[in-house]
C-alpha positions as CSV (number, residue, x, y, z in Angstrom):
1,X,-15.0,123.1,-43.7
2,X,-14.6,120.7,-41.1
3,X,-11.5,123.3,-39.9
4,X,-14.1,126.3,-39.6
5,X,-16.4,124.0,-37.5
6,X,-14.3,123.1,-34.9
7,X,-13.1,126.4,-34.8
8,X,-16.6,128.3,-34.4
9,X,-17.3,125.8,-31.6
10,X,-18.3,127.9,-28.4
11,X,-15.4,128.6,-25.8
12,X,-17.5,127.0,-22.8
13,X,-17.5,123.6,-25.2
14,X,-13.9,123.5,-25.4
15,X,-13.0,124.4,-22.0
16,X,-13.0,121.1,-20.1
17,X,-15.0,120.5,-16.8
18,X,-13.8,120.9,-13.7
19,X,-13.8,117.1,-12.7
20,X,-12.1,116.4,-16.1
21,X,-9.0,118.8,-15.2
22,X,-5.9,116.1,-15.4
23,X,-2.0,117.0,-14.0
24,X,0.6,117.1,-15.8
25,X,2.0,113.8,-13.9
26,X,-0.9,112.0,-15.3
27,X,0.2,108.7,-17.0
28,X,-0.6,108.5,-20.6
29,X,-3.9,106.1,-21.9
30,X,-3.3,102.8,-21.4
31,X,-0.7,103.0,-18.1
32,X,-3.1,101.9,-14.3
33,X,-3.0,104.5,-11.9
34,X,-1.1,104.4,-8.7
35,X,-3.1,103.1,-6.0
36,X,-4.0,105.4,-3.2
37,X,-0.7,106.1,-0.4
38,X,-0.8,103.9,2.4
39,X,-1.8,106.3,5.8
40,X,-0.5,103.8,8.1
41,X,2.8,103.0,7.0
42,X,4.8,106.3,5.9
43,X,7.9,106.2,4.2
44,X,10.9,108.9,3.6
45,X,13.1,109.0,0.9
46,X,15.9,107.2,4.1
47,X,13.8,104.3,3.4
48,X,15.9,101.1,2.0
49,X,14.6,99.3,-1.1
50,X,13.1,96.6,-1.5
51,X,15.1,93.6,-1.5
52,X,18.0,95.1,0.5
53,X,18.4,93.3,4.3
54,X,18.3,96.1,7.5
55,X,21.4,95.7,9.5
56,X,21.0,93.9,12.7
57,X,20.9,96.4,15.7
58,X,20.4,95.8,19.5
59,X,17.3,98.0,19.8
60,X,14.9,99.1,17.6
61,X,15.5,102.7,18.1
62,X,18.6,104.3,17.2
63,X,20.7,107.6,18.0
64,X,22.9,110.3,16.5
65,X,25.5,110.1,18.7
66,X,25.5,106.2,18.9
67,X,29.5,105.1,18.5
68,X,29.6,103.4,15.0
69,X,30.2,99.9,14.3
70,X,33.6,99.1,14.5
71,X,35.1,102.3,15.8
72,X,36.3,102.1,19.3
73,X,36.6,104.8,22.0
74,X,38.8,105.0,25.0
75,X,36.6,105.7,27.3
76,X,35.6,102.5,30.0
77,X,32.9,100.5,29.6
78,X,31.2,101.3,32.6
79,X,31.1,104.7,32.7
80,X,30.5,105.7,28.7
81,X,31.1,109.4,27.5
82,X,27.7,109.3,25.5
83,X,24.6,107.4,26.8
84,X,23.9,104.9,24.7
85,X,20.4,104.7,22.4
86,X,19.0,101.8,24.5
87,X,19.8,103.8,28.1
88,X,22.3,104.0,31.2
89,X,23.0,100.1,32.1
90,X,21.4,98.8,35.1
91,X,23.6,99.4,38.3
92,X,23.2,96.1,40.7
93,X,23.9,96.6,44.1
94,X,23.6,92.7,45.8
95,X,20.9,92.9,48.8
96,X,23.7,90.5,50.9
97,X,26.0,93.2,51.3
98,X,25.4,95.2,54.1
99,X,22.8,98.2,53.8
100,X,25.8,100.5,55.3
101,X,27.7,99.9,52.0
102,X,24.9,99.9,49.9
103,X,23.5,103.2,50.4
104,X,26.7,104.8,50.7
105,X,28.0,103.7,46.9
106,X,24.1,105.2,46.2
107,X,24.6,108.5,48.1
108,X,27.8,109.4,46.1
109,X,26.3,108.6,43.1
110,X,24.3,111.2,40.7
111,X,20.7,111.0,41.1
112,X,20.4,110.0,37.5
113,X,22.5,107.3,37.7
114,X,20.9,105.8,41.3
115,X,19.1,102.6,41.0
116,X,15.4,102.5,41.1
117,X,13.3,101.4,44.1
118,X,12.8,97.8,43.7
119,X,9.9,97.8,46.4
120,X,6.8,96.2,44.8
121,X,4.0,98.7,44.7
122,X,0.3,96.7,45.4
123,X,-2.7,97.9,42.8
124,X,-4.8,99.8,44.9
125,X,-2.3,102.0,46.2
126,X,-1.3,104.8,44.1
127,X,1.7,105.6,45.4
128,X,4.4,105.6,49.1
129,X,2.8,108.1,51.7
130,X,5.4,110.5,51.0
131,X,4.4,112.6,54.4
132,X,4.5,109.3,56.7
133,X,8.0,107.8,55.1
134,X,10.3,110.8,55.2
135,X,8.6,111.2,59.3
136,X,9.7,107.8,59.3
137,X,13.4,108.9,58.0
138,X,13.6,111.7,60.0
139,X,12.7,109.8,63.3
140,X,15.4,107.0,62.5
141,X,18.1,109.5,61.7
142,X,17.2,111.1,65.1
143,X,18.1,108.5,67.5
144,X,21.1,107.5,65.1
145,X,22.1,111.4,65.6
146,X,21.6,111.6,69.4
147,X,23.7,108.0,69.9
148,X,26.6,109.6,68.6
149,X,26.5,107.6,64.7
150,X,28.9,109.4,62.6
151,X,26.9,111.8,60.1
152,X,27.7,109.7,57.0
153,X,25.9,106.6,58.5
154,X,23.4,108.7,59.2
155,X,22.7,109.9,56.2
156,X,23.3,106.5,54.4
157,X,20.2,105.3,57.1
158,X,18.3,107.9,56.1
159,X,18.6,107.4,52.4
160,X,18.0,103.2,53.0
161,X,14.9,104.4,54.7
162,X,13.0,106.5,52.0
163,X,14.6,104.4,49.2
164,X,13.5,101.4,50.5
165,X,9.8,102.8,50.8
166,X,10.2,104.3,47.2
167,X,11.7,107.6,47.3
168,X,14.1,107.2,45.0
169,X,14.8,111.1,44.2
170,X,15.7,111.5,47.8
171,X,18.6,113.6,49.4
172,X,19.3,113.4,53.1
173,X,21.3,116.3,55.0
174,X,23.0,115.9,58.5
175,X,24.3,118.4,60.8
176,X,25.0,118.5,64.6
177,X,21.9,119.6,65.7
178,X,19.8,119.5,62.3
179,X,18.3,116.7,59.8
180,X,16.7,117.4,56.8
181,X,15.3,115.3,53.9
182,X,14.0,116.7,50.5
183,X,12.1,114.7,47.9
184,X,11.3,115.6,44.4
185,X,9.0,113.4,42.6
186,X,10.1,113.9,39.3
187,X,12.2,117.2,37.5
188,X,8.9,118.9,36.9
189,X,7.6,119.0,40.0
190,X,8.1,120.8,43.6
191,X,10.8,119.3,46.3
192,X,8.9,118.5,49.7
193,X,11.4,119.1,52.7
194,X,11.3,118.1,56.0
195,X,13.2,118.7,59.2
196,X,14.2,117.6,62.1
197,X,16.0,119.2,65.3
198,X,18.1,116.7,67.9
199,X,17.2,118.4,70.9
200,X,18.8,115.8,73.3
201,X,21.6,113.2,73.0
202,X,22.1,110.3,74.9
203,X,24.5,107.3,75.2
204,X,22.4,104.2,74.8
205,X,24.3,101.8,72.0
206,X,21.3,98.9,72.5
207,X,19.3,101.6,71.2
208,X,21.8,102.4,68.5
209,X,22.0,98.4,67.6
210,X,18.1,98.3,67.7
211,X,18.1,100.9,64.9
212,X,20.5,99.4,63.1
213,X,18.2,96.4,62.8
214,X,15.4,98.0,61.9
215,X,16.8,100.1,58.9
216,X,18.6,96.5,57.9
217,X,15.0,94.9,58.3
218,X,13.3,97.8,56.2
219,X,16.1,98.0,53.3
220,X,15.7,94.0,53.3
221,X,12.8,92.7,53.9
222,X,10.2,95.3,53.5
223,X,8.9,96.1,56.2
224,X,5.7,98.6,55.8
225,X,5.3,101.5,57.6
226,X,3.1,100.6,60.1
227,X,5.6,97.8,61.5
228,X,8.1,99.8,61.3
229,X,6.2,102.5,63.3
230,X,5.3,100.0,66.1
231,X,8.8,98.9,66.6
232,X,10.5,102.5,66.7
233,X,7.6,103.1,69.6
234,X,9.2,100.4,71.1
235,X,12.5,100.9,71.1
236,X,11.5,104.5,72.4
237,X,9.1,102.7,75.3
238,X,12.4,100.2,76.5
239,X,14.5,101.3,79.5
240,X,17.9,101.0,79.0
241,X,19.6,97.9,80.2
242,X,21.1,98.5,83.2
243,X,19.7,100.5,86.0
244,X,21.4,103.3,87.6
245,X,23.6,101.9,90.2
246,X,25.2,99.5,87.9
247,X,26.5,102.2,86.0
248,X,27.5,104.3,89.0
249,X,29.7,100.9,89.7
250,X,30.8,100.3,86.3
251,X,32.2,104.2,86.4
252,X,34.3,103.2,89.6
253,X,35.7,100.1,88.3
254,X,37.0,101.8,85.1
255,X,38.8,104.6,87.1
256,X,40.3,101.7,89.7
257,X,41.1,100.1,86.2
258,X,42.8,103.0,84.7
259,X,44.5,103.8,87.9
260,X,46.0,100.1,87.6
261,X,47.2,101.0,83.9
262,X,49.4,103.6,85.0
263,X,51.4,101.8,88.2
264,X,48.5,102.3,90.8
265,X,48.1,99.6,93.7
266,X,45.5,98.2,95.9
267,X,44.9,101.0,97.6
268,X,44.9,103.4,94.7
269,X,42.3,101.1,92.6
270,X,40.2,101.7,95.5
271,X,40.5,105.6,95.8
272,X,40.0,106.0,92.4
273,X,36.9,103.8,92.4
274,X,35.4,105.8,95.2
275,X,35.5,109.2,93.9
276,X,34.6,108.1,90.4
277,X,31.7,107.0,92.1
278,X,31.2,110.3,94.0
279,X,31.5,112.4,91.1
280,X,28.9,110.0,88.8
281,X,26.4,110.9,91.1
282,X,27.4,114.9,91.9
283,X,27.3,114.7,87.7
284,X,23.5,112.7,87.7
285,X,22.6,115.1,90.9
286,X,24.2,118.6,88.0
287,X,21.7,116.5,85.5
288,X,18.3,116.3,87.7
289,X,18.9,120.4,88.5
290,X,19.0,121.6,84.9
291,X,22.4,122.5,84.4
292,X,23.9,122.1,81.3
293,X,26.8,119.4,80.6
294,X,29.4,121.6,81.1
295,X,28.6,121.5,84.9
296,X,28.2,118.2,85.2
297,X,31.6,117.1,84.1
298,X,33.3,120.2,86.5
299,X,31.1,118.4,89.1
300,X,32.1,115.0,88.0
301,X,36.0,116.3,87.9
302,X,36.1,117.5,91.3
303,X,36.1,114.3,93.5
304,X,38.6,112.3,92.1
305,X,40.6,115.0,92.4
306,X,40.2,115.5,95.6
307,X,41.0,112.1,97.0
308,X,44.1,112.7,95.0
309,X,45.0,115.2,97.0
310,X,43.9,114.0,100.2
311,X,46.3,111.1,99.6
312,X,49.4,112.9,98.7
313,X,48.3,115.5,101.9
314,X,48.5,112.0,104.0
315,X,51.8,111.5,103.0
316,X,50.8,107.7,102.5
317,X,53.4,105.7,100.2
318,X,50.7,105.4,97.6
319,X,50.8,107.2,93.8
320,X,48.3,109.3,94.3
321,X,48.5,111.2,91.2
322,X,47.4,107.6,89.4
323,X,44.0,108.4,91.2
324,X,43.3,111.3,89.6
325,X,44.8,109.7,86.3
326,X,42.2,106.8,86.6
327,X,39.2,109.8,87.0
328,X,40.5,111.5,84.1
329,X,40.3,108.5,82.1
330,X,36.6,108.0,83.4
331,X,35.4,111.7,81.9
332,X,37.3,112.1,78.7
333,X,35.1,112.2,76.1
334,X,36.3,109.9,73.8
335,X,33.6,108.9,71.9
336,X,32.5,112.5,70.7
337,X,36.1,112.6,70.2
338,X,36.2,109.7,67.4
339,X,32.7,110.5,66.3
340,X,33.8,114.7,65.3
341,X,37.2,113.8,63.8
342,X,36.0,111.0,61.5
343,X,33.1,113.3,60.6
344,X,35.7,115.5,59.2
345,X,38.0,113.2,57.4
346,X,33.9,112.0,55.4
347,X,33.6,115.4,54.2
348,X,31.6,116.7,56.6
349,X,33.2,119.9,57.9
350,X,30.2,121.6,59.6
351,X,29.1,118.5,61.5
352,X,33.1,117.8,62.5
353,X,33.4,121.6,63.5
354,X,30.7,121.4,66.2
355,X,31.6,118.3,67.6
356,X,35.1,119.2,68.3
357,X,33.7,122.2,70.1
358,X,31.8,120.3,72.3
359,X,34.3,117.8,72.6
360,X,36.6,121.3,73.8
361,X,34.1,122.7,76.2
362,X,34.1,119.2,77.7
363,X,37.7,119.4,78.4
364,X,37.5,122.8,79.8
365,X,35.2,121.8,82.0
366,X,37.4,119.1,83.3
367,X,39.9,121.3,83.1
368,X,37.9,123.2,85.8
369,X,37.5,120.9,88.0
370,X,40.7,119.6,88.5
371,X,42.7,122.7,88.6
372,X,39.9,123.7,91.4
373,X,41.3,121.3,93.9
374,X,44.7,120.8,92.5
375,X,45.4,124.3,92.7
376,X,43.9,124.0,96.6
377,X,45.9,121.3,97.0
378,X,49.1,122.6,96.1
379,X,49.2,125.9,97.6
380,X,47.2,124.6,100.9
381,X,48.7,121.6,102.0
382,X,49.2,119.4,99.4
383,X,52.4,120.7,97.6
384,X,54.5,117.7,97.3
385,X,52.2,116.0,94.3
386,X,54.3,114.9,92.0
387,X,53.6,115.4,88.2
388,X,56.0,113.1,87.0
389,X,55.0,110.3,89.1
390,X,51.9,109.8,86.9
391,X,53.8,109.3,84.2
392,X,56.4,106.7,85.4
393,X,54.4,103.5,84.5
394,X,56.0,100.0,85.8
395,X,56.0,97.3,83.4
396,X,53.6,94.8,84.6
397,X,52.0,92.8,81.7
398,X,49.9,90.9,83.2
399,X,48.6,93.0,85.7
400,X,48.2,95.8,82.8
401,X,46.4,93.4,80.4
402,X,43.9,92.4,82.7
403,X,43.0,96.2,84.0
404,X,42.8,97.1,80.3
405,X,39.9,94.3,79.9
406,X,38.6,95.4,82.7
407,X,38.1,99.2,81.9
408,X,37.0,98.0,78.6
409,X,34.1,96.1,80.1
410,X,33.4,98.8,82.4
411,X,33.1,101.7,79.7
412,X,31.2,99.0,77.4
413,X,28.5,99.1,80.4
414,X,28.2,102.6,80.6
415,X,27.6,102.6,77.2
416,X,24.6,100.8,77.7
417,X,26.0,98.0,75.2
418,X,23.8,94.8,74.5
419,X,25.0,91.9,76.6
420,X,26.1,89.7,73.8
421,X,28.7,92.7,72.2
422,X,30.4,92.9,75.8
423,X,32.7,89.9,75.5
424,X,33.7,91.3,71.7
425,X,34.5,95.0,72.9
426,X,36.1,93.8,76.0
427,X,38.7,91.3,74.1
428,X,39.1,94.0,71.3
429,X,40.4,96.7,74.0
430,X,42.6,93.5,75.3
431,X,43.9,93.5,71.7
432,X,44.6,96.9,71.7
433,X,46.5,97.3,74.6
434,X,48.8,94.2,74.0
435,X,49.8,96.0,70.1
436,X,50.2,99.1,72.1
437,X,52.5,98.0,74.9
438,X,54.5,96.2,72.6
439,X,55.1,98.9,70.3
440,X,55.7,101.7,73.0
441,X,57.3,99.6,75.9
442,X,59.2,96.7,73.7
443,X,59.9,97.8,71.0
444,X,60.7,102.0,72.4
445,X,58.5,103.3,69.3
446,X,56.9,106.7,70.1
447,X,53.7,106.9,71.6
448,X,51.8,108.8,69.2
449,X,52.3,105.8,66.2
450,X,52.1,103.2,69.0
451,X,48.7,104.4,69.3
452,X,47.3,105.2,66.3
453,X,48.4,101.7,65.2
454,X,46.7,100.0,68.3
455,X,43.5,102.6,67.7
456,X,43.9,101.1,63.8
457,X,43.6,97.8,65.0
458,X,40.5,98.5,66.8
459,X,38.4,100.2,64.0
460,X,39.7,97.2,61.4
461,X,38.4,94.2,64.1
462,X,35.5,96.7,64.8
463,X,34.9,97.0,61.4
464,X,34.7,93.3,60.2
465,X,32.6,92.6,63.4
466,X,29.8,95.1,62.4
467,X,29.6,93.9,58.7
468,X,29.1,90.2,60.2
469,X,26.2,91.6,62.1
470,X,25.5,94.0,60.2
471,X,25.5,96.5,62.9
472,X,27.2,100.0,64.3
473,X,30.8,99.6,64.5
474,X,30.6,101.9,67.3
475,X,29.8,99.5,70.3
476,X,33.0,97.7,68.9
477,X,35.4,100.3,68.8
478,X,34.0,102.7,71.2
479,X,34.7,101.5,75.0
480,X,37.8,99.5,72.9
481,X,39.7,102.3,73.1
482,X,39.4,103.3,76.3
483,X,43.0,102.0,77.6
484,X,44.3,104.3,74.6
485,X,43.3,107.8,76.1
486,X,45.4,110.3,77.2
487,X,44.9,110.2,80.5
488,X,48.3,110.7,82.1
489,X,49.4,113.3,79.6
490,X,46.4,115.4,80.3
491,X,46.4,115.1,84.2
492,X,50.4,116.1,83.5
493,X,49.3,118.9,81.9
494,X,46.4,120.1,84.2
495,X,48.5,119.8,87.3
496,X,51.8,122.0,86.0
497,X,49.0,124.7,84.9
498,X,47.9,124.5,88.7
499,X,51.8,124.8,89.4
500,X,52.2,128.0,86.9
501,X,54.9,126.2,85.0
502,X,53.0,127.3,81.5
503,X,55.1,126.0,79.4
504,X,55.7,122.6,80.3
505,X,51.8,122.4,80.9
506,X,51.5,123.2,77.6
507,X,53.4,120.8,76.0
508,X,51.8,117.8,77.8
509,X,48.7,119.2,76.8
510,X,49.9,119.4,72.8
511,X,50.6,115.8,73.6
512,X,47.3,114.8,74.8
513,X,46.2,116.0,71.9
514,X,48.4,114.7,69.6
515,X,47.2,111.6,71.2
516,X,43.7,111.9,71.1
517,X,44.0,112.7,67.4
518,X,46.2,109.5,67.0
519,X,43.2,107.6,68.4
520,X,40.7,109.1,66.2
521,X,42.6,109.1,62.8
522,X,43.7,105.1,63.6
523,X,40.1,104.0,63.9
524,X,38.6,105.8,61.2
525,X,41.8,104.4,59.0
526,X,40.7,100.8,60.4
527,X,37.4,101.2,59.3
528,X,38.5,102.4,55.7
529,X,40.7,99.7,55.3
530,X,38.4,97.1,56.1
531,X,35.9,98.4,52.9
532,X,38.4,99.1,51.2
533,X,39.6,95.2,50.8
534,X,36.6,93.4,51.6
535,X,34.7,94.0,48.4
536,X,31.2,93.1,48.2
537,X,30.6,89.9,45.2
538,X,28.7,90.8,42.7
539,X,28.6,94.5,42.8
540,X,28.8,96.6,40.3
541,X,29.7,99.8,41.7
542,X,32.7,100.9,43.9
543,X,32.0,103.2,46.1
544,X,33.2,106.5,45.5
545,X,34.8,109.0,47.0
546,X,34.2,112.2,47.8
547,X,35.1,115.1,45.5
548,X,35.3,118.7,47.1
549,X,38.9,120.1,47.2
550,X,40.4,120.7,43.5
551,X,39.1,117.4,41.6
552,X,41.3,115.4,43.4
């Protein structure tokens, strides 16, 4: 009976509520529920149990392609194959090395792996005037261009400058005539370019030093923008340092000083002096006309020439071929010379390229010049110049010495050099000469590794006294080598063209150049040596070298 009851019931009273349904995970009568999951604090079936200790671990995230404990790999420490989970180690570049250094190990490096800006940023700006620093850049790398700073200095300046006002994603670009800085703020967003074009050039090295200053004062001492703005105006505003006539001077006493290198006497000093003179101001008259430099160094050329000639028409018992030696030596432009070969040998082809060009119009235009009125000379009235006589030099140590020092000091002031850098220069070129004779006339080595030694000598001194200072090498080892240049070779050269003997001509000339090359190659290799053993303390990265034939 009770059966039929509880059968007969209605469905609706049997089927249980809605809010009544259970699971089948409910846990039986008697059993407390499981209180509700905890929102804040998820947890994965990864997670360890309770009771079971975490393994220690430098950072509190990890990564799948962290190196496991205990397994080691054979790559170096400093440079790992994998970037590890807590981030590319810190590189430290000390602030007491010089900013030259500095920026160069930075330039070389990827831009992921360049240190970041250190430069405090105030709370109320937002961020570095990105249009006012790279103007900043670009004006600096200008006057460093136009002085004749090799392009890789250049650049590192550059790259000091906007780092130092925190561009860190910066990337610099030199050519001859071009500069060109690009900025990208982060990977997402637009590059912003600027150029620059280096419409004039100039040799003025207290300029040059000035500059240096200033980009050692901004990547040091953090400058802002609008000191740094005030003393580029200045060093724009400032004359040079010595007026006109002293370099019109300066030019005659480096060709009487050159004429005294290779035998000359009284007399020939004085000839030499005088139409070095002449042709410094035919050259400045070429300049306040227009023409173009080219001119100006056939017009230059001419004079000393021509009191060659007049001596040797005189039949005086004077070398007068050493006077046109010494005005050779007065116009050869060495320091465009130096400048376009070590731009080559830093990886900078294009730049190199066009400043050996120049550096061969140059030539032709002395070339020009001279064969004008030796080719007068020696089918007018002046045929018994003798071409070997400028290349029989008298051993006179003494006497030789001192005219080296004193070219030296003459070039250093028609390179406008500060005051205080003379005395350096001057007994560096002393140096030079000394190592040179004593190779070439002692101990009868060849002249071409007499003087690339001697020219090595001059970019390693060089060298070390631009990192005390930290300063341009190039007002130490510019006017240092002037005793070095080929003077005779190339006024050898010029005057058996003039004579139509080719080929002897030509083979003085392939000397010259062998020479001038010698020069070039031994300073740069000076300059390498000296950072290549005198290591900054305390930094972390070498600098590296350049990688663009073959992965060599």
């Amino acid at each position: 009976m009770a059966e039929r009851q509880r059968n007969t019931q209605p469905v609706e009273d049997r089927k249980p509520q809605s809010d009544e349904a259970r699971s089948a995970f409910t846990p039986p009568l008697g059993v407390p529920l499981p209180g509700p999951p905890e929102d804040e604090h998820p947890t994965s079936e990864f997670a360890l149990p309770e009771g079971v200790a975490e393994p220690e671990s430098e950072s509190d995230e990890g990564s799948a392609f962290s190196v496991p404990a205990g397994t080691s790999t054979t790559q170096s420490t400093s440079f790992p194959a994998i970037t590890p989970p807590h981030g590319t180690p810190r590189i430290s570049l000390t602030k007491e090395a010089p900013w030259q250094d500095r920026m160069r190990t930075m330039l070389r490096m990827p831009v992921g792996e360049r240190p970041v800006p250190e430069r405090a940023e105030k709370a109320d700006e937002p961020g570095p005037p990105v249009g006012r620093v790279l103007d900043l850049t670009l004006r600096i790398g200008e006057l460093l261009l136009a002085g004749g700073e090799g392009a890789e200095d250049v650049e590192a300046a550059m790259f000091g400058v906007a780092h130092a006002y925190g561009l860190g994603r910066c990337e610099p670009t030199v050519t001859f005539t071009l500069l060109t800085v690009s900025y990208q703020p982060s990977l997402t967003d637009d590059p912003i370019t600027a150029n620059r074009t280096v419409r004039r050039r100039g040799t003025d090295y207290t300029r040059l030093s000035a500059v240096f200053r200033l980009v050692h004062d901004i990547t040091t001492r953090g400058l802002t923008l609008e000191e740094a703005y005030r003393r580029l105006a200045e060093m724009r505003r400032n004359r040079h340092p010595y007026p006109g006539w002293v370099l019109t001077a300066a030019s005659g006493l480096l060709a009487g000083a050159a004429s005294l290198l290779v035998g000359g006497g009284l007399i020939v000093f004085l000839a030499a002096a005088v139409g070095a003179m002449l042709g410094d101001r035919l050259a400045w008259l070429a300049s306040g006309r227009g023409l173009p430099e080219f001119y100006q160094f056939v017009a230059a050329a001419m004079p000393p020439a021509a009191m060659g000639v007049a001596l040797s028409a005189s039949h005086a018992h004077v070398q007068a071929s050493a006077v046109i030696t010494g005005g050779l030596f007065a116009l050869i432009p060495g320091r465009a010379l130096v400048a376009g070969v070590q731009d080559g040998l830093t990886g900078f082809y294009i730049t190199a390229a066009a400043r050996l060009l120049e550096v061969g119009y140059l030539i032709v235009g002395i070339v020009c010049g001279v064969l004008v009125v030796l080719y007068g000379g020696v089918h007018i009235g002046g045929g018994t110049l003798n071409p070997e006589a400028a290349l029989q030099r008298q051993e006179r140590p003494l006497i030789q010495i001192a005219a080296s020092m004193l070219l030296v000091f003459a070039f250093a002031l028609l390179l406008q050099q500060e005051r205080h850098t003379v005395l350096a220069v001057t007994l560096n070129g002393g140096v030079a000469w000394v190592i040179y004779a004593a190779l070439a006339d002692t101990a009868r080595i060849d002249p071409v590794p007499a003087t690339a030694i001697a020219a090595g000598v001059v970019g390693l001194f060089g060298q070390l006294l631009a990192r005390y200072r930290f300063a341009s090498a190039l007002p130490y080892v510019t006017a240092a080598i002037g005793p070095l240049l080929p003077g005779s070779a190339t006024y050898f050269a010029l005057l058996n063209f003039a004579k139509n003997e080719l080929s002897t001509g030509i083979s003085a000339l392939t000397k010259a150049a062998a020479l001038a090359l010698a020069i070039a190659i031994g300073v740069n290799l000076g300059s390498e040596m000296a950072r290549l053993f005198l290591r900054v303390p305390g930094e972390g990265a070498a600098r590296r070298a350049a990688k663009r034939t073959r992965g060599f």
